[in-house]
C-alpha positions as a printed Julia matrix, in Angstrom:
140×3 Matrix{Float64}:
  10.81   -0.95   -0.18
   8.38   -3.35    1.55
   4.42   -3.65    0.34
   1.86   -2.94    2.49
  -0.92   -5.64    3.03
  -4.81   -5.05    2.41
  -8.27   -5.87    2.14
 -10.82   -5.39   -0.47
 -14.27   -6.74   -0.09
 -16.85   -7.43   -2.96
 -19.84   -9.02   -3.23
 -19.28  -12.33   -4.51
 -22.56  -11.72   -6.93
 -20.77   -8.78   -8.47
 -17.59   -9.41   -8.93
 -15.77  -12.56   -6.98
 -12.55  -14.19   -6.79
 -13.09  -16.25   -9.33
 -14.6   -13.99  -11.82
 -10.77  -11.77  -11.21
  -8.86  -15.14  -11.93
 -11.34  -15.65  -15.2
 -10.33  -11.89  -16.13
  -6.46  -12.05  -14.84
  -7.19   -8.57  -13.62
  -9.79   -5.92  -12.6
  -9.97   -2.43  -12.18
 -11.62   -1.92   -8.65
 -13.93    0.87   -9.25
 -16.68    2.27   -7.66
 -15.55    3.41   -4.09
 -17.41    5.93   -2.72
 -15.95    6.31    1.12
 -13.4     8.92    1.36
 -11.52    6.85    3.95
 -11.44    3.55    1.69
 -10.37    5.85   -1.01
  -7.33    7.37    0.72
  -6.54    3.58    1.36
  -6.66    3.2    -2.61
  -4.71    6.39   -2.92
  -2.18    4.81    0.08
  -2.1     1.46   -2.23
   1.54    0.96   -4.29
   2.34   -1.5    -7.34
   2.95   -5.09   -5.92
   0.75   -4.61   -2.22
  -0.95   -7.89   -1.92
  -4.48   -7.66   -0.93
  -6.97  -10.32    0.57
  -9.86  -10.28   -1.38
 -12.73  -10.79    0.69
 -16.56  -11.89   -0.63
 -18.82   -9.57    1.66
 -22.93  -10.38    2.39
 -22.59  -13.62    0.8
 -20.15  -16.17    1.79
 -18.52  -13.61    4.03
 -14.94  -15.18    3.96
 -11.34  -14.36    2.94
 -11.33  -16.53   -0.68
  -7.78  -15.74   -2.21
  -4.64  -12.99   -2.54
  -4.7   -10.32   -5.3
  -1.72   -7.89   -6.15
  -1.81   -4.06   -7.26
  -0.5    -3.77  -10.65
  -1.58   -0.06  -11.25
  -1.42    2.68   -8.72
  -4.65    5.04   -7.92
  -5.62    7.27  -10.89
  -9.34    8.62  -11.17
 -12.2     6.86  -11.84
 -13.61    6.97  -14.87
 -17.25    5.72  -13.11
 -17.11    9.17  -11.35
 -17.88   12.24  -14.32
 -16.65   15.56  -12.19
 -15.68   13.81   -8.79
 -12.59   12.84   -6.38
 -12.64    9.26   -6.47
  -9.91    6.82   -7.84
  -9.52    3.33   -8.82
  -6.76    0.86   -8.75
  -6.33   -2.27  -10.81
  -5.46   -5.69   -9.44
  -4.62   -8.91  -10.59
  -5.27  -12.58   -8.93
  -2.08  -14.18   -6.96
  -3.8   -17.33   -6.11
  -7.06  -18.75   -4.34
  -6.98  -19.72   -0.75
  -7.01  -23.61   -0.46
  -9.22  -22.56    2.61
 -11.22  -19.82    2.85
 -10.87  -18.18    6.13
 -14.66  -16.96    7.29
 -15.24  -14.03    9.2
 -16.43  -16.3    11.86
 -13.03  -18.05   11.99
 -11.47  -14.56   11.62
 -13.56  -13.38   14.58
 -12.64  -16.48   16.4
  -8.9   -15.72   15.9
  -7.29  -13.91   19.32
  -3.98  -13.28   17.44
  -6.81  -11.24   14.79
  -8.72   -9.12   17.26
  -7.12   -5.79   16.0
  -7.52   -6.7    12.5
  -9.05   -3.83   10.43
 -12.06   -6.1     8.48
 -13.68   -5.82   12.28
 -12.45   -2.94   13.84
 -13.73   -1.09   10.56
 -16.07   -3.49    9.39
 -18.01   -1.0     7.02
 -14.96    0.03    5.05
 -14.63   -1.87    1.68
 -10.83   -1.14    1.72
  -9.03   -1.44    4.74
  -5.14   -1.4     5.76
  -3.72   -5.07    7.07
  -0.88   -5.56    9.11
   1.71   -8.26    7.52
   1.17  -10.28   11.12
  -2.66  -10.58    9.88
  -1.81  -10.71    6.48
   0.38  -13.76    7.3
  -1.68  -15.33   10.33
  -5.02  -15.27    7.64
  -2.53  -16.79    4.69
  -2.04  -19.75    7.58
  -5.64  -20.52    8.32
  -6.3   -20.59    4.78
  -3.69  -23.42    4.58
  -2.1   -21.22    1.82
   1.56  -19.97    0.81
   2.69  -17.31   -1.79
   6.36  -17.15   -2.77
């Protein structure tokens, strides 16, 4: 079955790429958009997800992978949301800023600015792969 491809953003001063590969895996918590949390729902074991630093820094800093399908979220007493836990795959040499990501013709449809207010957005493997290439980075 092939994975699907996405992108999680977090505010680097809450929880960044670095702080997941100090934990070797997170559970992302805390959505409360009912569109980004159908994309959690969507989201199977082994997807690989760019994991984005939003506000600050504002760039594409490394790959993460779904180890644990949606289930609900304990943050949420008495509501519909659901979380999904994720582990590090490895850091972009490069990080790819939105600015490059903007600059990018081949990325002009890509979700992060189509949707840019979404914290959890769908990415096609094109994308996926084209992002993976600025970032001068490879995963087997």
């Amino acid at each position: 079955m092939p994975r699907s491809h996405w992108l999680m953003k977090s505010e680097p001063f809450k929880y960044s790429f670095a702080q997941l590969l100090r934990d070797g895996s997170t559970t992302w918590d805390g959505v409360r958009n009912f569109e980004a949390r159908n994309n959690l729902r969507a989201m199977k074991a082994g997807d690989l997800v760019l994991f984005y630093h939003s506000n600050e820094g504002k760039a594409v800093a490394g790959v993460a992978k779904i180890t644990r399908e949606a289930y609900p979220d304990p943050t949420a007493e008495g509501e519909d949301w659901s979380v999904v836990e994720l582990a590090p795959v490895v850091p972009l040499k490069l990080q790819v800023s939105l600015e490059d990501i903007r600059s990018e013709p081949d990325l002009a449809e890509i979700q992060l600015l189509k949707r840019s207010r979404l914290s959890v957005v769908p990415v096609s493997k094109e994308h996926f792969d084209r992002i993976l290439k600025m970032g001068k980075t490879k995963i087997s």
